[in-house]
RODO-2510 file (C-alpha; in nm, 4 decimals, decimal comma):
residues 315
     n   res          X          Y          Z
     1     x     1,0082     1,3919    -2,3310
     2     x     0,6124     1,3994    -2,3983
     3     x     0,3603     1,1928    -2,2385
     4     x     0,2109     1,1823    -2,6025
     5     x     0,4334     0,9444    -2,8332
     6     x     0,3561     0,8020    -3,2110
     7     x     0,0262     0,8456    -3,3293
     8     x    -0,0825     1,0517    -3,0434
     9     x    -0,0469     0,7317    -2,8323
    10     x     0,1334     0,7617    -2,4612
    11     x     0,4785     0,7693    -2,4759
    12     x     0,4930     0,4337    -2,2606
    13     x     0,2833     0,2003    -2,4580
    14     x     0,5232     0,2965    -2,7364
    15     x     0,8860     0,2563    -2,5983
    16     x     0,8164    -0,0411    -2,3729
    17     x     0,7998    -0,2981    -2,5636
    18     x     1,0368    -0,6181    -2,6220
    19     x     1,1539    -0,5450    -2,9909
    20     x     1,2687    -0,2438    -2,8849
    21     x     1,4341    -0,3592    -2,5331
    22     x     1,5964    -0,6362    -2,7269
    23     x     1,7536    -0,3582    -2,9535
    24     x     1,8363    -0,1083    -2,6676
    25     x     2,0318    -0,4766    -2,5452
    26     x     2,1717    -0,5728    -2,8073
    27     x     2,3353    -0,2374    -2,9335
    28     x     2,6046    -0,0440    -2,8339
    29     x     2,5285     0,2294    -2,5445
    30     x     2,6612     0,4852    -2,7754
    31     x     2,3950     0,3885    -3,0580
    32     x     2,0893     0,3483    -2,7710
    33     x     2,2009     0,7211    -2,6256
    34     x     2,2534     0,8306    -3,0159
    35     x     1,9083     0,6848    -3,0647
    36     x     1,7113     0,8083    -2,7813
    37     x     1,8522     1,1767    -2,8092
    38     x     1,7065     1,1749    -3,1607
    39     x     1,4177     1,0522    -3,0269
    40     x     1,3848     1,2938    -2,7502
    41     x     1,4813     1,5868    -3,0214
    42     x     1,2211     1,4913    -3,2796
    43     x     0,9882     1,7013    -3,0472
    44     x     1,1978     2,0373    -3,0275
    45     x     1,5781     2,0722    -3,0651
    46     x     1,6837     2,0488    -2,7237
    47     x     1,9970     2,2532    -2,8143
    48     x     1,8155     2,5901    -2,9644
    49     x     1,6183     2,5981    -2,5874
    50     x     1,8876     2,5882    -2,3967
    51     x     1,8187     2,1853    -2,2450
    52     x     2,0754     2,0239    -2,4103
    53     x     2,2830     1,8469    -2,0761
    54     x     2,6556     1,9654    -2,0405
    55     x     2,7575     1,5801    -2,0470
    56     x     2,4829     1,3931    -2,2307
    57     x     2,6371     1,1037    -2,3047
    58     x     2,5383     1,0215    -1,9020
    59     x     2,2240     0,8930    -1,9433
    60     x     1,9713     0,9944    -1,6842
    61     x     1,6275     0,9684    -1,6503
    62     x     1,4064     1,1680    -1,8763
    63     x     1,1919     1,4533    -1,7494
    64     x     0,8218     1,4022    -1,9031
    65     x     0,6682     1,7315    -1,9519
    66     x     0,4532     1,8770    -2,1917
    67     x     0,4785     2,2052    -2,0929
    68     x     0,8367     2,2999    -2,0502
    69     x     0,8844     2,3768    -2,4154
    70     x     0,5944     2,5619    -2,4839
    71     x     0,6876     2,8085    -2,1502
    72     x     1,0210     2,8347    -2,2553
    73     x     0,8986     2,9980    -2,6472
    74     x     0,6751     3,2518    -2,4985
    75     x     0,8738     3,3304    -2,1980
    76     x     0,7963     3,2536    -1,8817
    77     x     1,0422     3,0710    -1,8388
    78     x     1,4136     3,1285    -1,8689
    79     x     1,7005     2,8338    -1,8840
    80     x     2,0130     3,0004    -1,7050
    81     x     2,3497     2,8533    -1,6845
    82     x     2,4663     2,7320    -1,3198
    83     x     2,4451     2,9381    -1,0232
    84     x     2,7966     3,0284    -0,9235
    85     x     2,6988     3,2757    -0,6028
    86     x     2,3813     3,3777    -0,4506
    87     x     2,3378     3,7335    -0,2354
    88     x     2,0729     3,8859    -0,0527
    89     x     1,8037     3,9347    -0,3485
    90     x     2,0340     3,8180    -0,6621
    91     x     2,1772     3,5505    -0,8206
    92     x     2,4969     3,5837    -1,0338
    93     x     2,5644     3,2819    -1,2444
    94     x     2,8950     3,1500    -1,4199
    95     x     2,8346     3,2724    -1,7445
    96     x     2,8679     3,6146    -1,5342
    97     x     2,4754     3,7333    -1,6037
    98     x     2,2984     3,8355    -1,3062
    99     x     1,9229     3,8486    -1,2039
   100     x     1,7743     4,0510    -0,9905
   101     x     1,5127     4,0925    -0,7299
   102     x     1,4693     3,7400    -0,6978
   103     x     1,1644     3,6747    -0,4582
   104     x     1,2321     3,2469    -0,4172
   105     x     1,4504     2,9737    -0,4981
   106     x     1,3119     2,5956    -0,5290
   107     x     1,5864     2,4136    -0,4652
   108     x     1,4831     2,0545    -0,6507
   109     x     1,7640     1,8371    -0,4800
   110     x     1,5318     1,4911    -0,5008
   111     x     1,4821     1,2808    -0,2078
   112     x     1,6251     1,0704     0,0634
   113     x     1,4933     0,7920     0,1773
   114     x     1,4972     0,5918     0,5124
   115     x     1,3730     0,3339     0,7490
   116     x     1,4260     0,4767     1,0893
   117     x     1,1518     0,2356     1,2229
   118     x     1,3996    -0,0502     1,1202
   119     x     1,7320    -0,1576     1,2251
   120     x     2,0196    -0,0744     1,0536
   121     x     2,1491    -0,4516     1,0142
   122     x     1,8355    -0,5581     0,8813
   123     x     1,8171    -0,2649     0,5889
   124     x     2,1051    -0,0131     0,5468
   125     x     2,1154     0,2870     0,3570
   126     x     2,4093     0,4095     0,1751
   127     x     2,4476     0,6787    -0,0535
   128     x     2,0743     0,6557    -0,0813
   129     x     2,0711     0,3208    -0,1958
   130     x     1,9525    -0,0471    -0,0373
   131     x     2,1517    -0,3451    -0,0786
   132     x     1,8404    -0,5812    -0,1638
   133     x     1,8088    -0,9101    -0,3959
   134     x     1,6235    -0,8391    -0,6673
   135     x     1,5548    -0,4761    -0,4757
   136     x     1,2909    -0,6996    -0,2412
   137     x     1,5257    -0,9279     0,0172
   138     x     1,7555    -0,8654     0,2507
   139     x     2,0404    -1,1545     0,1800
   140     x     2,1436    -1,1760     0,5141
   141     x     1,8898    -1,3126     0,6789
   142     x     1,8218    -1,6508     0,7906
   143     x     1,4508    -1,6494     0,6835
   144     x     1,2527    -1,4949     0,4309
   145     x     1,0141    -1,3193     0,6219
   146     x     1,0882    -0,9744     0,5315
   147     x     1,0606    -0,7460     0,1643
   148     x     1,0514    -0,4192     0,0566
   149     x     0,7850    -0,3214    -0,2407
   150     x     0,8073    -0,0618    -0,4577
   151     x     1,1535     0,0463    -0,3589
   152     x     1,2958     0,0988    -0,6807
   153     x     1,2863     0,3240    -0,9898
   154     x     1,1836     0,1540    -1,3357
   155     x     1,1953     0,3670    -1,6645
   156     x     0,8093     0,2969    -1,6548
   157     x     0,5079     0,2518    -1,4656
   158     x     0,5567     0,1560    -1,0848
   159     x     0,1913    -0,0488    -1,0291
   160     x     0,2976    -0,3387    -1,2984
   161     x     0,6397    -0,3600    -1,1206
   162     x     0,5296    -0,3637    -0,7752
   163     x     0,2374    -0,6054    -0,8394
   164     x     0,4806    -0,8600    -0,9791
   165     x     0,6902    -0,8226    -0,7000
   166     x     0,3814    -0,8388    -0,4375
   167     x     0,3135    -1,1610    -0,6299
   168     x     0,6598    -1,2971    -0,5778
   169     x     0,6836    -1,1732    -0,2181
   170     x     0,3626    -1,3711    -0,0760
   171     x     0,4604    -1,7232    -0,2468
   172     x     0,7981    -1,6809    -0,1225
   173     x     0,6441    -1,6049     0,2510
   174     x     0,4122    -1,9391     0,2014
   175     x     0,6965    -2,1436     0,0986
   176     x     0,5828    -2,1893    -0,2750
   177     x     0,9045    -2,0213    -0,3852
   178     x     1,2304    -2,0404    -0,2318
   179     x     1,5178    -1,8119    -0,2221
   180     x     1,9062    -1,8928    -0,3534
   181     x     2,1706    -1,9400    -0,0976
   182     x     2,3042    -1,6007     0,0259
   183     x     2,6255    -1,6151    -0,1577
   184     x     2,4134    -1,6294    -0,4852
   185     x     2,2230    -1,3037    -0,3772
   186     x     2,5682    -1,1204    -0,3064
   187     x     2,6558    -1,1705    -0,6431
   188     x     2,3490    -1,0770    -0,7932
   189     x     2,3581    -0,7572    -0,6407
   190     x     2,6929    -0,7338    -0,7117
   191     x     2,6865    -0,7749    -1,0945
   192     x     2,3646    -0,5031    -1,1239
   193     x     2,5067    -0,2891    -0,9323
   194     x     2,8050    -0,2854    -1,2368
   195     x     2,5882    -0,3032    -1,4775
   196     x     2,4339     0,0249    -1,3154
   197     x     2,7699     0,1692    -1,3214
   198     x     2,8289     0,0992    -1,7073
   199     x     2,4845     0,2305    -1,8325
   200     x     2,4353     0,5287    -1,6269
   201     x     2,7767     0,6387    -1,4942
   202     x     2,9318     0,6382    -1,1729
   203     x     2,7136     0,9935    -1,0725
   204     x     2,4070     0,7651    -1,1146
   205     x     2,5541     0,3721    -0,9891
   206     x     2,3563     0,4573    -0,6599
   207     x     2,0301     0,4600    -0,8139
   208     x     1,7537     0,1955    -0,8245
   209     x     1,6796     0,1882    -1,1735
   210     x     1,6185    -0,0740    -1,4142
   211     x     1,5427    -0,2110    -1,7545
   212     x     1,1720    -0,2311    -1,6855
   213     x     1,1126    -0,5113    -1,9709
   214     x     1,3558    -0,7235    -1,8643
   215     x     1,2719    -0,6640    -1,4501
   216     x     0,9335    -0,7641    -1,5214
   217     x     1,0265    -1,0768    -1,7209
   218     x     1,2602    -1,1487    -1,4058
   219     x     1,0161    -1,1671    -1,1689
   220     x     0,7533    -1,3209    -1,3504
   221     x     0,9817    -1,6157    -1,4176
   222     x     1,0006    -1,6845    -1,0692
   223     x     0,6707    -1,7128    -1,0336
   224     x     0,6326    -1,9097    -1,3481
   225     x     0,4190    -1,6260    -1,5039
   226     x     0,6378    -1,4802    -1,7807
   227     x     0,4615    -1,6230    -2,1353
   228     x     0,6297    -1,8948    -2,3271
   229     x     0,7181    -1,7348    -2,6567
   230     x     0,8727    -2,0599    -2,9006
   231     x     0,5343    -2,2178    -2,7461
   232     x     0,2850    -1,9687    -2,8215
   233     x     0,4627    -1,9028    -3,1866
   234     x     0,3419    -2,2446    -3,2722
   235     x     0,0138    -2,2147    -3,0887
   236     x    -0,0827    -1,8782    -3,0757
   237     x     0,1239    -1,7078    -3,3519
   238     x    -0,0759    -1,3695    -3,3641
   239     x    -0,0729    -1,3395    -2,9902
   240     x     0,3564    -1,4166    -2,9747
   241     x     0,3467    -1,1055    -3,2204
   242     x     0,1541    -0,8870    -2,9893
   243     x     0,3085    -0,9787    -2,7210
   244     x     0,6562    -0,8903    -2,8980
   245     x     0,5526    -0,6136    -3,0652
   246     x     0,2959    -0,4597    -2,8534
   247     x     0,2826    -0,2873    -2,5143
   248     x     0,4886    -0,5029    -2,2520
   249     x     0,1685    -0,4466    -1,9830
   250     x     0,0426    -0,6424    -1,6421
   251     x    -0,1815    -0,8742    -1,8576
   252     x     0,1040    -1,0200    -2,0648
   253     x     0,1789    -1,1914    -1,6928
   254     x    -0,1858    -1,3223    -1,6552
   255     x    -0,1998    -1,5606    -1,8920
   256     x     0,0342    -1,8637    -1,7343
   257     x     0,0679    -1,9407    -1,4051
   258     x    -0,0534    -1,8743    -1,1134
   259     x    -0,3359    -1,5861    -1,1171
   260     x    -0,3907    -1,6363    -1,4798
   261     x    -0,6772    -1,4757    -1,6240
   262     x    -0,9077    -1,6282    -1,8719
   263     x    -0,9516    -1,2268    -1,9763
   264     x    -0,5524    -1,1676    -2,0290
   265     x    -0,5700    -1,2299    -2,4071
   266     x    -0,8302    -1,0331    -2,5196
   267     x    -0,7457    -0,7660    -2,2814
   268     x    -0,4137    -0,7502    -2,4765
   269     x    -0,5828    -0,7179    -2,8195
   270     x    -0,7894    -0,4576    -2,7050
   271     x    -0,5298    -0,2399    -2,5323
   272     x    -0,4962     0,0124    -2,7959
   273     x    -0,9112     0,0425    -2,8615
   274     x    -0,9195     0,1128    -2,4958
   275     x    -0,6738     0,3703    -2,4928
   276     x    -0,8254     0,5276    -2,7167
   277     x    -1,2132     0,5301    -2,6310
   278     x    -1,2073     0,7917    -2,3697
   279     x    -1,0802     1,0499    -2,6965
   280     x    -1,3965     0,8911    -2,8954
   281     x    -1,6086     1,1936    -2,7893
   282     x    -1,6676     1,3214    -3,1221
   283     x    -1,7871     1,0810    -3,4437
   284     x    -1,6452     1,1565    -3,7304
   285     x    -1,6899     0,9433    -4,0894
   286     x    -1,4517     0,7171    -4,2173
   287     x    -1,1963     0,8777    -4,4187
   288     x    -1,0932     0,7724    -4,8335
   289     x    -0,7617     0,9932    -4,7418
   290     x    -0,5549     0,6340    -4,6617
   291     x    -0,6010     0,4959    -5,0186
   292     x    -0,4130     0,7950    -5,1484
   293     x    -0,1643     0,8394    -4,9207
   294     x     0,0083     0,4743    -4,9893
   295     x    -0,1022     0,5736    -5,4110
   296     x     0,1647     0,8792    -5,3445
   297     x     0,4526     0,6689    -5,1161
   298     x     0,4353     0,4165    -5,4105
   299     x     0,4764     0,7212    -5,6363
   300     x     0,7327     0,8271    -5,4638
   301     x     0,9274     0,5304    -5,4370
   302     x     0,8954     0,4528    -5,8066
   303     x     1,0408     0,7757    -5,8777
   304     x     1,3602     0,7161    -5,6240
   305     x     1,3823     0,4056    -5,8196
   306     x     1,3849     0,5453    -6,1780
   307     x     1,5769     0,8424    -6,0654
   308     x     1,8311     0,5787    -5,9593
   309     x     1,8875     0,4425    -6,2541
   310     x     1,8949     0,7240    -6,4790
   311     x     2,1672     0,8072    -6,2089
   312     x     2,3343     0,4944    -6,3015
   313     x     2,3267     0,5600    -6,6819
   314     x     2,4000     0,9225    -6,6845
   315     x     2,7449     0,7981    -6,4876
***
């Protein structure tokens, strides 16, 4: 995928947002991965360079690049199929081609993680994952005195989640928020752990990722941050539509509860203006081009419409 979505604008501000992580709820996995391959394939055809995954129907997640397609049309790059047996200097892959005089291989295997300055019962690692509550606690232990930030993998930006989760992690260690019983946080884990399983496949049940909307909302209702829509649609109607609409960002979880910031709703109406003013380094007059671009889509449509019905009559 490209860092640079709709309008130019980055690809984040544009995908996270809760219209479209109701819909990517509410529909079938089969129509979100249907959706989000055309998406992805509006850029290039992932196909015709070679990128298309052997099973893409397991959703992983998306490289961001914007350079991989442009290296791969003028050559200096080369997609090969899988590497079947390596010798000295060569590499023969299963498609039976062979290259030669090969000088270095990157092996990109990820990472591991650990916590060798910790016991193992107070975190364990298996298959490169952390049984946590809400990927912070431990449920085993008798008080809430330990958590673990930032260990986890949204779809999204990292700072937003980890703040949130900062914020929840200090009122829980002064006693403003309390924890469920253990046998509540076993099943908790239990049940996303399946519902990692069913969106990503059992290759991928061992990762930490999440529906970064819906995380955020999570933790900001336990700290009695995450905004009151049904209130604010009677209250604040234009600011329910941004927030519903619009980016899903930090200051959406400023304006109730504890932190708030008398800033958060401006800051929210202004997101896009502030994206944007670093790119303002050139002034350039309004343009009359808008007026006649909705003249020709009315145009247009009219002529669908009577084309319709001559349709209709010629039949």
């Amino acid at each position: 995928m490209s860092r640079i979505s709709e309008d130019g604008y980055p690809w984040d501000s544009v995908f996270h947002t809760r219209f479209r992580s109701m819909l990517r709820n509410v529909l079938p996995q089969t129509v979100v991965k249907w959706m989000i391959e055309q998406q992805m394939n509006r850029w290039f055809n992932h196909e015709n360079y070679g990128l298309e995954p052997q099973n893409k129907y397991v959703m992983k997640e998306p490289v961001l690049n914007d350079d991989l397609p442009s290296r791969v049309l003028y050559g200096a790059i080369k997609v090969k199929s899988t590497v079947k047996e390596l010798t000295e200097t060569s590499a023969i892959f299963e498609d039976g081609t062979v290259e030669e005089n090969i000088d270095v291989i990157v092996f990109a295997t990820g990472y591991t993680f650990s916590f060798p300055f910790l016991e193992d019962s107070l975190v364990k690692v298996e298959n490169n994952m952390v049984s946590l509550y809400k990927y912070i606690f431990p449920a085993h232990l008798e008080k809430s005195t330990f958590a673990c930030i930032g260990l986890i993998q949204p779809l999204g930006s990292i700072f937003p989640t980890a703040e949130l989760q900062a914020r929840w992690v200090t009122r829980v260690f002064k006693g403003l928020c309390s924890l469920p019983s253990e046998r509540t946080m076993m099943m908790d884990m239990i049940k996303r752990n399946e519902k990692r399983i069913d969106l990503f496949g059992k290759s991928q049940s061992q990762t930490l990722q999440t529906n970064y909307v819906d995380y955020l909302d999570e933790l900001a209702l336990e700290i009695g941050a995450k905004p009151d829509f049904c209130s604010l649609l009677f209250k604040d109607p234009k600011l329910a539509v941004r927030l519903y609409f619009g980016p899903c960002n930090s200051y959406q979880y400023r304006l109730v509860g504890p932190g708030q910031w008398e800033g958060a709703r401006s800051a929210i109406f202004t997101q896009k203006q502030r994206i944007l003013k670093p790119l303002k380094t050139r002034s350039l007059k309004n343009s009359s081009n808008f007026p006649v671009s909705i003249l020709l889509k009315i145009l247009g449509l009219l002529a669908v419409v009577v084309a319709f019905f001559c349709q209709l009559q010629w039949s």
